[in-house]
C-alpha positions as CSV (number, residue, x, y, z in Angstrom):
1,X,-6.2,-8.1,5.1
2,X,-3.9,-5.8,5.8
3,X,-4.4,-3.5,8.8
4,X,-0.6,-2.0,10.0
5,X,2.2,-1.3,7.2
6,X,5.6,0.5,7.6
7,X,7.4,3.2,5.8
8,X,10.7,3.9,7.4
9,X,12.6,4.8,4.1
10,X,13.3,8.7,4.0
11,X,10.9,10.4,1.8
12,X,14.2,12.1,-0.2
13,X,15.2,8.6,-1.4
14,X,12.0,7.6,-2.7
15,X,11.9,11.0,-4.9
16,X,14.8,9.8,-6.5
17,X,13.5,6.6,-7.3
18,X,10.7,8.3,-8.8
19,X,12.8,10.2,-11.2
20,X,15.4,7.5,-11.9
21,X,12.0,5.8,-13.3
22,X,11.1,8.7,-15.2
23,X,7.8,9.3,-13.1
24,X,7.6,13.2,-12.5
25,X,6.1,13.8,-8.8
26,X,4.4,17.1,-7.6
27,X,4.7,18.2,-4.2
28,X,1.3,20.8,-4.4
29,X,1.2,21.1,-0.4
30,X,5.4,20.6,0.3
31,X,7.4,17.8,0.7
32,X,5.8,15.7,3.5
33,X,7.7,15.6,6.7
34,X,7.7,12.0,7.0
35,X,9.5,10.6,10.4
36,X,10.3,6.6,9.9
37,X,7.6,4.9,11.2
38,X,7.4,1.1,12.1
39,X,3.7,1.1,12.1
40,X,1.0,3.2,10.2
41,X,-2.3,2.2,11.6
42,X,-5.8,3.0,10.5
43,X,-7.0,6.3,10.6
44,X,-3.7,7.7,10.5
45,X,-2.0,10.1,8.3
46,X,0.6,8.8,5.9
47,X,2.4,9.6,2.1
48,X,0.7,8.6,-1.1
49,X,1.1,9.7,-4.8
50,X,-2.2,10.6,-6.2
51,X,-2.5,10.9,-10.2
52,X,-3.6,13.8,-12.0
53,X,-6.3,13.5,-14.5
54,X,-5.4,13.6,-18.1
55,X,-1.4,13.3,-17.4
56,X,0.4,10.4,-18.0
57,X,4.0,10.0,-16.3
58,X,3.7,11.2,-13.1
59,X,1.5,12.4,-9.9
60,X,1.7,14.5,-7.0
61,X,3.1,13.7,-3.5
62,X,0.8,14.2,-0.9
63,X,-0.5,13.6,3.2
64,X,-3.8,11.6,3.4
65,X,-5.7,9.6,6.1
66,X,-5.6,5.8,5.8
67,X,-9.1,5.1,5.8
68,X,-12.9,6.4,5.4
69,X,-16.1,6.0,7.4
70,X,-18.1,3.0,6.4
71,X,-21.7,2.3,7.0
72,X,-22.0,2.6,10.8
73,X,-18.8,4.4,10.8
74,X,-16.6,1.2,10.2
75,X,-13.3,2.4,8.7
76,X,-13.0,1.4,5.1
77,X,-9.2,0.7,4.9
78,X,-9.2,-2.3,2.6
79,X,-11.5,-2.5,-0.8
80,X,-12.2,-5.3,-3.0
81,X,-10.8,-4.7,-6.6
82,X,-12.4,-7.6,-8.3
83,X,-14.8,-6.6,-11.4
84,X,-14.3,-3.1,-10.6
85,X,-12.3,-0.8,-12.8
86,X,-11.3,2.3,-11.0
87,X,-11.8,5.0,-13.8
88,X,-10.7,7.7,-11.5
89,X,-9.1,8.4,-7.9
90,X,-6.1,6.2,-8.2
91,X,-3.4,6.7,-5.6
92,X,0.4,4.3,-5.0
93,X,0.7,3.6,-1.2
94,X,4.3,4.1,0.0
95,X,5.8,1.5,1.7
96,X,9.0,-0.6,3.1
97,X,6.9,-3.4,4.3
98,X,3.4,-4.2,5.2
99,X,2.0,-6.9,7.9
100,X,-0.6,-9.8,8.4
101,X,-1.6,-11.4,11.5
102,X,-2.0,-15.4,12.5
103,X,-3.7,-16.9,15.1
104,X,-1.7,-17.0,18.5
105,X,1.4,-19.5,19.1
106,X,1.4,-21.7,21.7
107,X,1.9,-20.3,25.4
108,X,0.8,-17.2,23.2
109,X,-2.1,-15.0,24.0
110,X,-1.4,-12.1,21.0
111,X,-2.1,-12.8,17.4
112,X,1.2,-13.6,15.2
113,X,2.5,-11.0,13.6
114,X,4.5,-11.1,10.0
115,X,6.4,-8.7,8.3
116,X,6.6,-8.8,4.3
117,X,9.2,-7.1,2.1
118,X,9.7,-6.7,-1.6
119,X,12.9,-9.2,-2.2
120,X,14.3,-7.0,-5.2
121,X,13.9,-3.5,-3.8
122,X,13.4,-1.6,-0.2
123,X,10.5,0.0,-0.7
124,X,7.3,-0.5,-3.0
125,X,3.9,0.7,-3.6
126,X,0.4,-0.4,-3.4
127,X,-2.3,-0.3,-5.7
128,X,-4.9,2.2,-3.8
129,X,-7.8,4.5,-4.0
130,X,-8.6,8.2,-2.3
131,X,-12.1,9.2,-1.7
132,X,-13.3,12.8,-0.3
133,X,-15.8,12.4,2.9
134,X,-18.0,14.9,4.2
135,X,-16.6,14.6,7.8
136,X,-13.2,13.6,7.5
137,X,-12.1,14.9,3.9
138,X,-9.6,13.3,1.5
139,X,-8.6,9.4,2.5
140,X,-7.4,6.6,1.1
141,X,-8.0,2.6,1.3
142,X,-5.7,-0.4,0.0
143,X,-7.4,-2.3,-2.9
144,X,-7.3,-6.4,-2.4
145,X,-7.0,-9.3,-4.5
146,X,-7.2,-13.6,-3.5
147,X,-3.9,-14.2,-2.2
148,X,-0.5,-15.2,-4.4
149,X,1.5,-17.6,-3.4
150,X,3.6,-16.1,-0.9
151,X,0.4,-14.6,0.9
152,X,-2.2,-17.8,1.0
153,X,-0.4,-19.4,3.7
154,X,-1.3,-16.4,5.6
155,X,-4.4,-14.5,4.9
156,X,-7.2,-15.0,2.6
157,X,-7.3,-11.8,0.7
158,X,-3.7,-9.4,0.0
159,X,-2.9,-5.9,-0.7
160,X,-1.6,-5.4,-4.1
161,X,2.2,-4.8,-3.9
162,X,2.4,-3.0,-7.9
163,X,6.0,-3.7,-10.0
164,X,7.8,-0.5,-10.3
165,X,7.1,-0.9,-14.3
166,X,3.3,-0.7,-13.6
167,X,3.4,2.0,-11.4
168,X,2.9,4.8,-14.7
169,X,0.2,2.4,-15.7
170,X,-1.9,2.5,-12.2
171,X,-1.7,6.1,-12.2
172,X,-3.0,6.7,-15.2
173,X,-6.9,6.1,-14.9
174,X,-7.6,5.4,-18.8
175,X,-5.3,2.3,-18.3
176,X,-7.7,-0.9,-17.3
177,X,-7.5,-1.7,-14.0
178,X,-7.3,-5.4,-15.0
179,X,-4.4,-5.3,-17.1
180,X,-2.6,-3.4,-13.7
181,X,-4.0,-5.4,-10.4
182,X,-2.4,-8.7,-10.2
183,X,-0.4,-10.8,-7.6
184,X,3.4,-11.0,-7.5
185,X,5.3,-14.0,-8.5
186,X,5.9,-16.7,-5.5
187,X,9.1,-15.5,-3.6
188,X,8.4,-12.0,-4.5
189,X,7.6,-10.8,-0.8
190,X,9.8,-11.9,2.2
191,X,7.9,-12.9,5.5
192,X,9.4,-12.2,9.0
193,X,8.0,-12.8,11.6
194,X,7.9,-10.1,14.3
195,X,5.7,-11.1,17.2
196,X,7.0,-13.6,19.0
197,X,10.0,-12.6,17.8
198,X,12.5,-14.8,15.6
199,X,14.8,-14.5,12.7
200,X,13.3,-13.9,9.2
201,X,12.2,-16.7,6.6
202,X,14.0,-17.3,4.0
């Protein structure tokens, strides 16, 4: 499951992808100030678009922490979506490219690490949730499905990259969450692999 993703695509260029698709964002607390980062990692602070109950076509742009305390304090960052329907508290993850981990090559003491892209665009969201927490406040997790085709050979669960013509659709709450949360087609998502280094697969 995913545990380190990337957003290094400024934050102006993904607002007008949002309006090209006719999806009308809110900024309520400002236009996050969003360097490019190579890694987000658990617990820290990073740009989702949260929808707004009873409005269809749009959300609002805002800084949350990746992750929740679990029982015993364990962060919650990923959440299993099957047979659950998600009737509120729906966010879209921003991101250029998230990673999965292997076990170590030879000679190789550190896991492998592998990059995955969206072939058809550079950048994408994933299907999420926010939660507020006593301690800690607003946060959000990555939902997870069984893997797709491009994602079995690695891991046993996946994040749910969403198609930009379901984004609208995962926003809104009254849309089932089944009809939204699916894998992508095989050769949707282009691994890399980043640790040891070597040229991408293709």
């Amino acid at each position: 499951m995913c545990n380190d993703y990337r957003l290094e695509v400024e934050i102006a260029s993904i607002m007008e992808d949002f309006e090209g698709l006719e999806i009308n964002i809110d900024v309520p607390e400002g236009t996050p100030n969003v360097a490019a980062r190579a890694d987000i990692n658990i617990t820290d602070t990073a740009p989702i678009v949260r929808g707004i109950e009873g409005r269809r076509g749009g959300g609002e742009l805002i800084n949350r922490r990746w992750s929740w305390p679990g029982q015993g304090g364990k962060p919650v960052y990923n959440f299993r979506a099957e047979g659950r329907e998600f009737t509120s508290n729906r966010v879209l993850i921003l991101t250029d490219g998230f990673y999965e981990f292997t076990d170590p090559q030879p000679g190789e003491k550190r896991k492998t690490k592998w990059l995955f892209t969206l072939k058809d665009h550079d950048w994408f969201c994933i299907a999420g949730i926010w939660r507020a927490h006593p301690e800690i406040g607003e946060a959000f997790t990555m939902l997870t499905l069984e893997p797709g085709e491009d994602i079995a050979p690695f891991h046993r669960r996946q994040i749910v990259p969403l198609p930009r013509e379901l984004w609208t659709d995962w926003l809104d709450a009254s849309v089932p969450a089944g009809e939204v949360l699916r894998t992508l087609p095989k050769g949707s998502l282009i691994p890399a692999q980043v640790y040891p280094p070597q040229s991408a697969l293709f």
